[in-house]
C-alpha positions in Angstrom: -21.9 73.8 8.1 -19.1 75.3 5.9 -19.7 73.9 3.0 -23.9 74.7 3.6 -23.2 78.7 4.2 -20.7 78.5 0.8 -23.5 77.4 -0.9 -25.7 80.1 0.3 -23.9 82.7 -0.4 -23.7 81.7 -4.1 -27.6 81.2 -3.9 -28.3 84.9 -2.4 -26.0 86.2 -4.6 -27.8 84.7 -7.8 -31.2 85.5 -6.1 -30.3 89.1 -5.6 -29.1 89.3 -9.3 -32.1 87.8 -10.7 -34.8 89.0 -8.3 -33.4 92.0 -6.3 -31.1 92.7 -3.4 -32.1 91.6 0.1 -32.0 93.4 3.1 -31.9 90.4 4.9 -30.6 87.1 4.4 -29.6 85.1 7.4 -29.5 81.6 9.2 -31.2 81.8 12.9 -30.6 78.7 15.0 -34.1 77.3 15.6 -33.8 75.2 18.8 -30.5 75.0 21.2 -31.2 71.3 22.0 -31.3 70.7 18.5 -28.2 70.9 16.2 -28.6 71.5 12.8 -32.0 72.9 12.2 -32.2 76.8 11.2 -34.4 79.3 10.4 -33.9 80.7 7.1 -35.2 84.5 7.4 -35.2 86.5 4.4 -36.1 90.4 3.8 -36.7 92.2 0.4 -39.3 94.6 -0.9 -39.4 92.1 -3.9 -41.3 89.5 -1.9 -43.9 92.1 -0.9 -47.3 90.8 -1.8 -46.0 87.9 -3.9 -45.1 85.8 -0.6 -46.2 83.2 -1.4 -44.7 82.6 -4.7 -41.6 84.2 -3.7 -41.2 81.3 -0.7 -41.9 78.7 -3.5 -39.2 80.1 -5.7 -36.6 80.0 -2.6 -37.5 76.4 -2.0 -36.9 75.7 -5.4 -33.8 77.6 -5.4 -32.5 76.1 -1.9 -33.0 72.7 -3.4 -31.5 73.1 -6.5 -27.8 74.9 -4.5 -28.2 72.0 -1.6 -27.9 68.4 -1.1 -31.3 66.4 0.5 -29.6 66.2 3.4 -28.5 69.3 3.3 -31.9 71.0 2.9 -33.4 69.1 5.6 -31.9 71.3 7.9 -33.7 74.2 7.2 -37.2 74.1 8.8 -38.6 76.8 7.8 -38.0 79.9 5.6 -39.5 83.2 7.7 -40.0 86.7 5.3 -39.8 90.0 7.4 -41.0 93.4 5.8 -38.4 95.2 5.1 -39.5 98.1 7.4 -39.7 95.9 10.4 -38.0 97.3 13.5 -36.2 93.7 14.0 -34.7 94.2 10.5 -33.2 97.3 11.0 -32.0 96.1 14.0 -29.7 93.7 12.6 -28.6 96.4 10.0 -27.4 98.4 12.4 -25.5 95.7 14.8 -24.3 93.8 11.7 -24.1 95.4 8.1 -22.8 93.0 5.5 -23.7 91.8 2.0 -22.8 88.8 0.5 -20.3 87.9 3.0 -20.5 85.7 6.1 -21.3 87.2 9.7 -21.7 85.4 12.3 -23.5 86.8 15.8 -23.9 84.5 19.3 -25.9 84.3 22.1 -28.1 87.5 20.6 -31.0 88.8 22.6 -33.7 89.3 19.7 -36.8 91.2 20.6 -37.5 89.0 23.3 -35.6 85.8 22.3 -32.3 84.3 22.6 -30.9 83.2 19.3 -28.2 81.0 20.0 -26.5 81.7 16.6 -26.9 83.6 13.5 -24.8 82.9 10.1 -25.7 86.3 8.5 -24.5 86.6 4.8 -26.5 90.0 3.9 -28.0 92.4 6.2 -28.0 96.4 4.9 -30.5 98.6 4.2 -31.2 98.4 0.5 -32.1 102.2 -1.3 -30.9 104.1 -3.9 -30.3 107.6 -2.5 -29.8 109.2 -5.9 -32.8 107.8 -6.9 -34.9 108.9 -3.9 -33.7 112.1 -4.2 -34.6 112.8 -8.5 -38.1 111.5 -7.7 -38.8 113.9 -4.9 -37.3 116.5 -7.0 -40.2 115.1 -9.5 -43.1 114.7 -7.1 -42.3 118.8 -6.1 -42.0 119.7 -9.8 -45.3 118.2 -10.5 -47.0 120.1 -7.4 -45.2 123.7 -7.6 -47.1 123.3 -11.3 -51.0 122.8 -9.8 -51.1 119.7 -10.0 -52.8 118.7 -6.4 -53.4 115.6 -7.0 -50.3 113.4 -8.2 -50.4 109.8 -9.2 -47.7 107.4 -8.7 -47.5 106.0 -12.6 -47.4 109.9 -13.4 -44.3 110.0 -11.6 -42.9 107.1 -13.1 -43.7 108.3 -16.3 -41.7 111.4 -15.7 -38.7 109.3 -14.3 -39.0 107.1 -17.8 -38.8 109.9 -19.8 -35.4 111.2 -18.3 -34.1 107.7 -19.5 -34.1 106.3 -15.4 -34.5 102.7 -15.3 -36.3 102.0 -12.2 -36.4 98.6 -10.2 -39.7 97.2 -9.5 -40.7 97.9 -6.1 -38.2 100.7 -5.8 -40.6 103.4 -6.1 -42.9 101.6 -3.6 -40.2 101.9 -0.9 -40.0 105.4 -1.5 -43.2 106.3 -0.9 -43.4 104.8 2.4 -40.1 106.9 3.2 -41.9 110.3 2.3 -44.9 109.4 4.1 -43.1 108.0 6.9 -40.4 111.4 6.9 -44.1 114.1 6.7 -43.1 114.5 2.9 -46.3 114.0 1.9 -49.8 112.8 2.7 -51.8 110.1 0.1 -53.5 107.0 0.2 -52.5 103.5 -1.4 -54.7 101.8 -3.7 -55.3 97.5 -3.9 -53.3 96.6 -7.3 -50.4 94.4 -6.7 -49.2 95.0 -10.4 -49.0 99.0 -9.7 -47.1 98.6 -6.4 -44.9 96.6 -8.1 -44.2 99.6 -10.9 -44.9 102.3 -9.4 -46.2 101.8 -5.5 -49.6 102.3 -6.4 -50.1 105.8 -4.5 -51.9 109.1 -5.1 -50.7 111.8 -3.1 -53.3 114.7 -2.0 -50.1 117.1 -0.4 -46.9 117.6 -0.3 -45.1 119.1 2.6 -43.2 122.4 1.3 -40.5 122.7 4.1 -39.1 119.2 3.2 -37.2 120.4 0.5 -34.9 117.2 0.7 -35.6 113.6 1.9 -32.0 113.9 3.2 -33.4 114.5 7.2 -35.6 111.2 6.4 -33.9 108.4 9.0 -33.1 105.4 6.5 -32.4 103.4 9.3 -34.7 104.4 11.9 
């Protein structure tokens, strides 16, 4: 089992270089009657809508990092959103990234998980980040402008040379909504949330002057 979670640390390291961190990257032990057959449960705002061809880019990448016989003991690989209550759990209990964690006998929303080999597991945002694009989103309103598109805001963020991550901006959004930021509506267009989140915001909340009060990990 060594020489397996080695292996996966090198491939979640590689994924998150390539792809984009996780928040959650673990090995949940499928059946206590059974050795050797895990769970593989992943979370990152990359997967998001592209599921399905992000679990047929992890098969290919478990594949490629382990032996046949190796690979045969992962039955399944099980994506959580990255804003489920079970992930945050886990952030909270065991915060680690890219380096082996291991958890036994854990009571899991209902469910005994005999053993977890957990190799990343944290809450992944980029405060300073956040924080310039809520300064943005208020800029744009304090000016009139009561109606404020997403790619409008990335534009602005562009322009002051900030390279943002794809699916970044998405997160935020969900933050501001979920903190009373603001109010909006999403819109169906995978290639926007991916950018930009895809998001047009109708008001902004005046007396949040800061996302700082907005619970990251709640």
């Amino acid at each position: 089992m060594k020489e397996i979670i080695k292996k996966l640390i090198r491939l979640e390291t590689a994924v998150a270089s390539e792809k984009g961190p996780f928040d959650l990257f673990a090995l949940f032990s499928t059946d206590e009657e059974v050795e050797d057959r895990w769970d593989l449960v992943i979370s990152a705002t990359w997967i998001g809508e592209e599921s399905l061809q992000a679990l047929e880019y992890l098969t290919k990448k478990l594949r490629s990092y382990l032996t046949a016989q190796e690979f045969a003991t992962i039955s399944k690989i099980a994506p959580l959103d990255v804003f489920d209550p079970r992930v945050k759990e886990l952030q909270k209990i065991v915060p680690t990234e890219h380096k082996l964690k291991e958890l036994t006998g854990y009571r899991w929303y209902g469910f005994r998980v005999e053993k977890m080999y957990v190799i990343t597991c944290k809450l992944q945002i980029d405060e300073r980040l956040m924080r310039l694009m809520w300064r943005t989103i208020r800029k744009i309103w304090q000016s009139g402008n009561k109606r404020i598109e997403s790619d409008v805001v990335l534009a602005e963020l562009d322009r002051r040379g900030e390279k943002v991550p794809d699916y970044a901006m998405d997160r935020f959004w969900e933050y501001f909504l979920n903190g009373g930021c603001i109010r909006g509506r999403g819109y169906m267009n995978s290639t926007a949330r991916r950018r930009h989140g895809a998001m047009v915001v109708t008001w902004v909340n005046p007396t949040c002057s800061t996302p700082a009060s907005i619970p990251l990990s709640a």
